[in-house]
C-alpha positions as a printed Julia matrix, in Angstrom:
152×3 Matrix{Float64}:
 -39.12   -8.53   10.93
 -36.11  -10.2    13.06
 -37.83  -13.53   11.96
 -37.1   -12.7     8.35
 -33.27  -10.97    9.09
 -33.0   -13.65   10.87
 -34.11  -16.47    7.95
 -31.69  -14.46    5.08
 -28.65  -14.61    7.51
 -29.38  -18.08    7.95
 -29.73  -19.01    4.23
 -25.96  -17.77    3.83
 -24.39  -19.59    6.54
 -25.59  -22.74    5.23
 -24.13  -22.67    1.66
 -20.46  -22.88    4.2
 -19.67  -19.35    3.74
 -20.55  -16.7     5.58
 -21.89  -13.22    4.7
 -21.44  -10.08    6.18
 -24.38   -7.12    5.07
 -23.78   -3.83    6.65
 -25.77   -0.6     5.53
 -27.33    2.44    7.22
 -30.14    1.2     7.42
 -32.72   -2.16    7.56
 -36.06   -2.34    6.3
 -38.36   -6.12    6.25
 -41.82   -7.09    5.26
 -43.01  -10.38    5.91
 -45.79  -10.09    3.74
 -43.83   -8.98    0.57
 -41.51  -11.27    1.28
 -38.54   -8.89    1.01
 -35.56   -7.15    2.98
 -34.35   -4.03    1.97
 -30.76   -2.76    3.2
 -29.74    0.91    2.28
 -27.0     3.52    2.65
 -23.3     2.63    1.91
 -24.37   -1.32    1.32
 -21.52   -3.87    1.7
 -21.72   -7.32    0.8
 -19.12   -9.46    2.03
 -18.52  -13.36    1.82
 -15.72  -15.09    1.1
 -13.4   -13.74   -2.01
 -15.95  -11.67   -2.89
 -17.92   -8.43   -2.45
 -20.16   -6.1    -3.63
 -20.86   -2.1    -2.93
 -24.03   -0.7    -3.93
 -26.4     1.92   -2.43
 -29.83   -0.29   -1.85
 -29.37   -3.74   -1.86
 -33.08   -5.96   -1.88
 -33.53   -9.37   -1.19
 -36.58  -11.54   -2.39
 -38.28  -14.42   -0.6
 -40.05  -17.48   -1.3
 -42.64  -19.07    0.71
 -40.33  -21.87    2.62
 -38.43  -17.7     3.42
 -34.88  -18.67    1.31
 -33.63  -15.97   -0.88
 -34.54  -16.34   -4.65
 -33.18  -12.68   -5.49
 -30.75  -10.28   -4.46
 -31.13   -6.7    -6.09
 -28.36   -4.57   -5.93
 -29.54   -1.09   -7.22
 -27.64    2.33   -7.93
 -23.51    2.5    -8.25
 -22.54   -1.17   -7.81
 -18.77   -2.19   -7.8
 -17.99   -5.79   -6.96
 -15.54   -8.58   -7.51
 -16.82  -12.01   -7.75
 -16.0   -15.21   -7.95
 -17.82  -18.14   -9.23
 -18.21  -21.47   -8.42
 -16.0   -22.73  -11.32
 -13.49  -19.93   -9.34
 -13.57  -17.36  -12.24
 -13.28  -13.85  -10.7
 -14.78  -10.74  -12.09
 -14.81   -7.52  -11.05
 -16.5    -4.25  -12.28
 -19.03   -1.96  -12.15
 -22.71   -1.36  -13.06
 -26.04    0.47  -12.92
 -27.85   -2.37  -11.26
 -26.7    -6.19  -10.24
 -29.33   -9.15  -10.27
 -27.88  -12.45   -8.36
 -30.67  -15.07   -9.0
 -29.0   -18.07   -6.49
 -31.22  -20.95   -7.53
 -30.12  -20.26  -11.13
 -26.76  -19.45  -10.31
 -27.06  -16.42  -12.9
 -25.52  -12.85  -12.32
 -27.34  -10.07  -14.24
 -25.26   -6.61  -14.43
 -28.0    -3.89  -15.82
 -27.4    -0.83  -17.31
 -23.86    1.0   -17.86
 -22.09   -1.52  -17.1
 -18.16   -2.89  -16.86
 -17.24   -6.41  -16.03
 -13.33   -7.65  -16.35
 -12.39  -11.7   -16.19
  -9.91  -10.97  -13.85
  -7.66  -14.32  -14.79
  -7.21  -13.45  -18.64
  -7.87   -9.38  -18.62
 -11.07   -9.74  -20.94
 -12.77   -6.66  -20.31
 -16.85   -6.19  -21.77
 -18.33   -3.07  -21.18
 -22.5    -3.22  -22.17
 -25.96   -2.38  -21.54
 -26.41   -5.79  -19.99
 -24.29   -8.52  -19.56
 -25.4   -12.34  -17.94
 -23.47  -14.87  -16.75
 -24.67  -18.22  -16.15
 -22.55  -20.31  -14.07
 -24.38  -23.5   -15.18
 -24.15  -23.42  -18.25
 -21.13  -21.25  -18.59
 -22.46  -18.72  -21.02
 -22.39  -15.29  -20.76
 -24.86  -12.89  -22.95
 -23.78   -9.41  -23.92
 -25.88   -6.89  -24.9
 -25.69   -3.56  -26.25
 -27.67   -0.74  -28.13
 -27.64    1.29  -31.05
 -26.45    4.59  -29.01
 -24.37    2.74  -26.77
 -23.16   -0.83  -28.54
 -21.13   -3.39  -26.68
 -17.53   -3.63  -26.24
 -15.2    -6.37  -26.33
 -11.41   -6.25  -25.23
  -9.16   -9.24  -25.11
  -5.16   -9.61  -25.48
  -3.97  -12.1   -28.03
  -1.53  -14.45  -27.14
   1.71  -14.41  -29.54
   2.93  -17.6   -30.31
């Protein structure tokens, strides 16, 4: 179990930022392949951060992180590589790092924080490699899209 905290501590402080992760409580399992932090879950790295109340994080076999999970009341500000920040809130956040994609699940709220374009969704990506976002919505509960027009 310390061999695995110890191997998703690690994986942060070599992309040259370091993360902090304090919660109530730590749970590993080797064989799984997953850590699970819960209780008042902060994520902390540089200009950015994210509460939640469970946060999981998914292994592959060489033991770097593939997912992180953030589950139940999530509030965050982000910024991406490009330096875009967001912030918001949602039901559930999905950081996949190898794809560079942010999932926010559920009731969700995300604000560019640069231009004050505000979506509020069901589920909203982002893709940092690409650069596109996807927005969805539903029939009881369709997206929303707020922007300010510039006057010329």
């Amino acid at each position: 179990m310390r061999l695995l905290l110890f191997f998703c501590l690690s994986f942060f402080m070599l992309y040259a930022q370091s993360v902090e992760i304090t919660a109530n409580n730590f749970e590993a399992d080797d064989k799984k392949k997953e850590s699970k932090f819960s209780g008042n879950v902060e994520i902390n790295r540089t200009n950015s951060y994210i509460k939640t109340s469970t946060l999981k994080i998914f292994f592959n076999d060489k033991k770097k992180p593939i997912k992180y999970e953030a589950i139940g009341d999530c509030k965050f500000e982000i910024e991406t590589n490009d330096k875009k920040k967001y912030k918001g809130v949602s039901d559930k956040l999905i950081y996949l790092p190898f794809e560079k994609r942010y999932e926010f699940l559920g009731n969700s709220y995300l604000e560019e924080v640069q231009d004050g374009k505000k979506l509020f969704a069901t589920e909203i990506i982002l893709d940092e490699i690409s650069g596109n976002a996807i927005v969805k919505g539903d029939d009881k509960k369709p997206l929303k899209f707020i922007f300010n027009l510039e006057e010329k």
